[in-house]
C-alpha positions as CSV (number, residue, x, y, z in Angstrom):
1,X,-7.6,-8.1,0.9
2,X,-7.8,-4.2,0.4
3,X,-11.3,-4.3,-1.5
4,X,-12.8,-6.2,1.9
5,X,-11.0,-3.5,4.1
6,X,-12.5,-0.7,1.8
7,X,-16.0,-2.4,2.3
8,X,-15.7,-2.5,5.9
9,X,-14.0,0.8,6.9
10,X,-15.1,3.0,4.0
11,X,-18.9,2.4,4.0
12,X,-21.3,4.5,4.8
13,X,-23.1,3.5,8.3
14,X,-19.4,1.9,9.3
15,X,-18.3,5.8,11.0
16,X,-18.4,4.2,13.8
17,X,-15.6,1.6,13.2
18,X,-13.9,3.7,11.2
19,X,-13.7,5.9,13.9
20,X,-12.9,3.7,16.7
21,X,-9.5,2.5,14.3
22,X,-8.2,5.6,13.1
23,X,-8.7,6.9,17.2
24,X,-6.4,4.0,18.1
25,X,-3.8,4.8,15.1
26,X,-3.6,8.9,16.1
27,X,-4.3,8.8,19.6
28,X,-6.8,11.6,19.0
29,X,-10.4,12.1,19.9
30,X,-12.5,12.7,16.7
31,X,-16.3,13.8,17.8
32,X,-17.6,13.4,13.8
33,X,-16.1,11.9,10.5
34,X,-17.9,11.8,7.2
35,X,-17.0,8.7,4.9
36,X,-16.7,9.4,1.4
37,X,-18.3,6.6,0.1
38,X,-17.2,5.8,-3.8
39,X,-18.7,2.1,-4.5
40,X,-16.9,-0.5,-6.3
41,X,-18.2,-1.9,-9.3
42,X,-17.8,-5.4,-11.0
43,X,-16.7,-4.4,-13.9
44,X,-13.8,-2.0,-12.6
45,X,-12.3,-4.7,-11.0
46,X,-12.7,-7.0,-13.9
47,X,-11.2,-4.6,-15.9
48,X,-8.8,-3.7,-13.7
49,X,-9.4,-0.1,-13.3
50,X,-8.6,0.4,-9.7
51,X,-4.9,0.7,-8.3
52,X,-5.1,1.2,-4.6
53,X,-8.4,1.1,-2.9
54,X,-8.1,3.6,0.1
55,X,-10.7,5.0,2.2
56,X,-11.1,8.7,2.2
57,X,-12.2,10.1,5.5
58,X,-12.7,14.1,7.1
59,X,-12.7,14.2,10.9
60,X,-13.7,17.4,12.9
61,X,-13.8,19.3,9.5
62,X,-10.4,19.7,9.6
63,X,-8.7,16.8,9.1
64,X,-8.5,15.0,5.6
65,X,-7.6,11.2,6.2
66,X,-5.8,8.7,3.8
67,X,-6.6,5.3,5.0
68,X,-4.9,2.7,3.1
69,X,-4.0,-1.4,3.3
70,X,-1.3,-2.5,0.9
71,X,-1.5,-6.1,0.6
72,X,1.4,-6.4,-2.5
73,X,4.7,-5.5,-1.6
74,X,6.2,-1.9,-3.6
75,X,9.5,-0.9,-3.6
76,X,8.4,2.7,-3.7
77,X,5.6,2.6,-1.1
78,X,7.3,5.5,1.2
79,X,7.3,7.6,-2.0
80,X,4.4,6.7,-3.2
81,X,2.4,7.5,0.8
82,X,4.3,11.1,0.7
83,X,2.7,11.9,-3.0
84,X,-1.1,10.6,-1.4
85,X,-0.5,13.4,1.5
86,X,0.9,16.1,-1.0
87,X,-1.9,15.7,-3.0
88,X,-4.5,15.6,-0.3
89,X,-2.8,18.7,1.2
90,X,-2.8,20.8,-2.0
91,X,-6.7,19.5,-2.5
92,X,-7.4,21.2,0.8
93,X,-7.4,24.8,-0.3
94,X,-9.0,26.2,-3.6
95,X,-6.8,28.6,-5.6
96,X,-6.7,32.0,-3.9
97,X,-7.8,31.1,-0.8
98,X,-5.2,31.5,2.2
99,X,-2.2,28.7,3.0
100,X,-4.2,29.1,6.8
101,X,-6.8,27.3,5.7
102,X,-5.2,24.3,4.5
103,X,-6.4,21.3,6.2
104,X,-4.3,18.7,8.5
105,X,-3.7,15.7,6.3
106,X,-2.7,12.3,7.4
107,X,-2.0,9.2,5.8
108,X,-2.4,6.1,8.0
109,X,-1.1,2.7,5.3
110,X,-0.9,-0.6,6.7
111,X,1.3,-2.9,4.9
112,X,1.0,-7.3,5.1
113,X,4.9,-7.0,4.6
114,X,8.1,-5.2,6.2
115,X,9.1,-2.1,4.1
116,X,12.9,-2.1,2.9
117,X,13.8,1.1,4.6
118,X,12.2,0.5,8.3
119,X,14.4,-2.9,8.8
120,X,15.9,-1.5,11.2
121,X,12.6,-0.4,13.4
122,X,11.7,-3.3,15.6
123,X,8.1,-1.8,16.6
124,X,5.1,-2.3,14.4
125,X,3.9,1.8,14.2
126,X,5.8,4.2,13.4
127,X,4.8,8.2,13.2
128,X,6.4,10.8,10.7
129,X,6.3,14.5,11.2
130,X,9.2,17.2,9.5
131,X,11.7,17.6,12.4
132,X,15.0,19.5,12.2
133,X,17.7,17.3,12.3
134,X,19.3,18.3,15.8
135,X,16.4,19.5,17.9
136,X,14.3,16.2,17.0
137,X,11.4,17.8,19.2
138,X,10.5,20.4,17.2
139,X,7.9,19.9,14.5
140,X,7.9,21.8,11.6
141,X,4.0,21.8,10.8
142,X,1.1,20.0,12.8
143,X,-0.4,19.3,9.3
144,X,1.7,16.1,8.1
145,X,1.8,13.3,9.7
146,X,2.2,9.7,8.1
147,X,1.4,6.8,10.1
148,X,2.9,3.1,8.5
149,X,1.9,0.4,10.3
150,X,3.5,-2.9,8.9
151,X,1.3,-6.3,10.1
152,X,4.5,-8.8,9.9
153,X,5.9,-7.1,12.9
154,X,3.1,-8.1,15.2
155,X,4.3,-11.1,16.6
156,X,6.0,-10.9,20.1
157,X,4.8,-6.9,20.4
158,X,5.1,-5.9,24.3
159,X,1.7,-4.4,25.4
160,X,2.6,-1.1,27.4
161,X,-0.2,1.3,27.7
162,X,-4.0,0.4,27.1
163,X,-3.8,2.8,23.8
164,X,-1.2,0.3,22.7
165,X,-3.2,-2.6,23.3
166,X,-6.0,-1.4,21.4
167,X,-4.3,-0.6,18.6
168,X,-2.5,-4.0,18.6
169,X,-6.1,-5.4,18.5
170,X,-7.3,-3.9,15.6
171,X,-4.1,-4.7,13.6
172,X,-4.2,-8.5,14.7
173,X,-7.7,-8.1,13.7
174,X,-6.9,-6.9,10.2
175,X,-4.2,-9.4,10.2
176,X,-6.1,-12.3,11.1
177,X,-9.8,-11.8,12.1
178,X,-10.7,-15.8,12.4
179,X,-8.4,-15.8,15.4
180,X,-9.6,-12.8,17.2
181,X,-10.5,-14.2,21.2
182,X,-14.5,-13.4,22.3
183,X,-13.0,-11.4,25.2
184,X,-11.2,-9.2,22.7
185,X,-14.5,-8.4,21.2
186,X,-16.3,-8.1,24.5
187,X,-13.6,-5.3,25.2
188,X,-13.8,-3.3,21.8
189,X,-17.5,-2.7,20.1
190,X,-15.5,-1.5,16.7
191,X,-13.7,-4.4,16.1
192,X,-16.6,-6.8,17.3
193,X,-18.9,-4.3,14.5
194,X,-16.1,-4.9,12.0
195,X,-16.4,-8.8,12.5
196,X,-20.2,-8.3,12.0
197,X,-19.3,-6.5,8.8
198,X,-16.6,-8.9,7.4
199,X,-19.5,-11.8,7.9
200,X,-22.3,-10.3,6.6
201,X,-19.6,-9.8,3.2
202,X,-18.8,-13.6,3.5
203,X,-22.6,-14.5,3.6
204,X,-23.3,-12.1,0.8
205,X,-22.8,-13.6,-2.9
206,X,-22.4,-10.2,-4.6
207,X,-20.0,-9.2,-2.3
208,X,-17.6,-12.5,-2.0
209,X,-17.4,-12.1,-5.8
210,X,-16.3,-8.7,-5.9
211,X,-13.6,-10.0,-2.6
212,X,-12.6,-13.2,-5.2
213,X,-12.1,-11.0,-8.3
214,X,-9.7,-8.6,-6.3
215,X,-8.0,-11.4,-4.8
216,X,-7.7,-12.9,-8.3
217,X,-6.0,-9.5,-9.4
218,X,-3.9,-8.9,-6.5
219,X,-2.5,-12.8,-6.8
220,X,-1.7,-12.1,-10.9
221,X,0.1,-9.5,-9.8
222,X,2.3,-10.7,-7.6
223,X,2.5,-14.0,-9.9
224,X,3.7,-11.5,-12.6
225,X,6.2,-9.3,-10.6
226,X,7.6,-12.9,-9.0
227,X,8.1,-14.7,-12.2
228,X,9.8,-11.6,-13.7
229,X,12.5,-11.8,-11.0
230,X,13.0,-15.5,-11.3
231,X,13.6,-15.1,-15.0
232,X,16.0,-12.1,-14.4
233,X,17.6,-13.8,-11.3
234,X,18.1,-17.2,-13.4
235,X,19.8,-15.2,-16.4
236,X,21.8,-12.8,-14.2
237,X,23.3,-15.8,-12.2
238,X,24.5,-17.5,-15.0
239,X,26.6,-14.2,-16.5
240,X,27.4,-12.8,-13.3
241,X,24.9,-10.1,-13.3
242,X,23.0,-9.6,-10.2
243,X,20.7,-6.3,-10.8
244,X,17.7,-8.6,-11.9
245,X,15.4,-9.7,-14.7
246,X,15.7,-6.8,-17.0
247,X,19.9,-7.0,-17.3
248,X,19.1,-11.0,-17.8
249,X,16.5,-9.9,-20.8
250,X,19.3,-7.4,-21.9
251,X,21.9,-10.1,-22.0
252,X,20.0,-12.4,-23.7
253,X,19.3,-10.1,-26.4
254,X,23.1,-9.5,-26.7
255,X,24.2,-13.3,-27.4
256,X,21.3,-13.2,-30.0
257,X,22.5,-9.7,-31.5
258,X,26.3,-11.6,-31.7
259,X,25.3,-14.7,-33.4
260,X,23.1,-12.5,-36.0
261,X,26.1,-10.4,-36.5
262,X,28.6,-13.8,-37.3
263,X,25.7,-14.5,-39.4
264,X,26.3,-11.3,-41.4
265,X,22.4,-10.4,-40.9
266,X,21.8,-6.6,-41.6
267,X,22.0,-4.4,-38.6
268,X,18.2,-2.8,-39.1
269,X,17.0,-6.3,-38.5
270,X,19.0,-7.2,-35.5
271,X,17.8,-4.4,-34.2
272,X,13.8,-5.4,-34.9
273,X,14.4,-8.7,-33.9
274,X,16.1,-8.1,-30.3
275,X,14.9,-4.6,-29.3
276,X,18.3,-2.9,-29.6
277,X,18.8,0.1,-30.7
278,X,21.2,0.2,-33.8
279,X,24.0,2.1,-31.5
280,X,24.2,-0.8,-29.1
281,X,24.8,-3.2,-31.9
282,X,27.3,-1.3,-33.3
283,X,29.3,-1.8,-30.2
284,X,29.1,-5.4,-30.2
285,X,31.3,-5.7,-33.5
């Protein structure tokens, strides 16, 4: 899950599989990087305190890094990746000081699912810059670029270049780390140091409690969003109405707002009682 990927890539001592990864997302060289190592506690995650757990990361000086693994599927996600960088940008630069010395910021998310919008992309990686709409080629500004790279679309990836294949190693890594071969590790010291890191966590009691209680949170979460869209699904099929769980709550509301009203019940208490306003009951009579 995201809290292990945090541990492993975002600790202090790891640069060097850090490095090795975010050199096989960019395709760039980076001769230093600086972690910036925030620890997790216990009671955050019991409390639920922490939304996304990302690694923040400067390479060269110059580059500020978003490194991020989304394990529960968001509608919004491509929004919600653009508002990481804008923020990041804008951090680079303290008021009065010149746009030139704004920093190159890149977000690199890797999803455990397909995102809604990219359906149509066959390949696992895709890169964003601001180009013009006719001369593709041209790129705005050097200093955004987005990388998404979505795990499900691993299987049957064609190998073309050794930069490809190294990449596709660390992702089927991330993906699946039990079934990485011994030659694979041979081949790449980071992800071999990564396995190291991901054991040590499993043989470590501290640290496969704070794995289990952000496992426990990510699974309520999806429980949550999953049972909300079977209720909605279930009410909307039965009426006709197919946007989802909160028209099926709204039309639930509604039959009990019409019986209350045959009932000659007050209006200010049909509204209490099922969350209407006073304006929508009125339209029922």
């Amino acid at each position: 899950n995201d809290y292990v990927f945090k541990r492993i890539f975002g600790k202090k001592g790891n640069e060097d599989i850090t490095t090795e990864f975010i050199e096989a997302v960019t395709g760039v060289r980076y001769e230093e990087i600086n972690l910036e190592d925030t620890p997790i506690l216990e009671r955050d995650l019991l409390e639920k305190k922490i939304g996304v757990l990302d690694v923040k990361v400067i390479a060269n000086k110059e580059n500020d890094i978003d490194l991020e693994m989304q394990v529960v599927k968001s509608e919004y996600i491509a929004d919600r990746i653009l508002w990481y960088w804008a923020k990041m940008y804008s951090a680079s630069i303290d008021r009065g000081e010149s746009y030139n010395n704004t920093k190159r910021a890149i977000c690199i998310l890797i999803a455990d699912f397909c995102l809604e919008d990219l359906k149509a992309v066959t390949k696992y990686h895709t890169k964003w810059h601001i180009r013009e709409d006719d001369f593709v080629n041209i790129i705005l500004t050097e200093k955004l670029e987005i990388h998404i790279i979505e795990l499900e679309k691993l299987e049957n990836m064609k190998i073309l270049s050794e930069e490809d294949k190294k990449l596709l190693n660390w992702c089927k890594f991330i993906k699946n780390p039990d079934n990485m071969e011994d030659s694979t590790m041979s081949e790449n010291n980071g992800i071999k140091r990564a396995k190291e890191e991901l054991d040590k966590i499993s043989q470590d009691a501290k640290e496969r409690r704070l794995a289990e209680l952000r496992e426990k949170a990510l699974m309520d979460e999806i429980a949550i969003r999953d049972s909300g869209f079977k209720e909605g699904y279930e009410e909307g099929k039965a009426s006709g109405i197919k946007e989802g769980m909160k028209q099926g709550i709204v039309k639930k509301q509604i039959e009990i707002a019409k019986k209350m009203i045959k009932e000659n019940i007050n209006i200010s208490i049909i509204s209490k009682i099922t969350d209407l306003s006073e304006e929508q009951i009125k339209e029922l009579y």
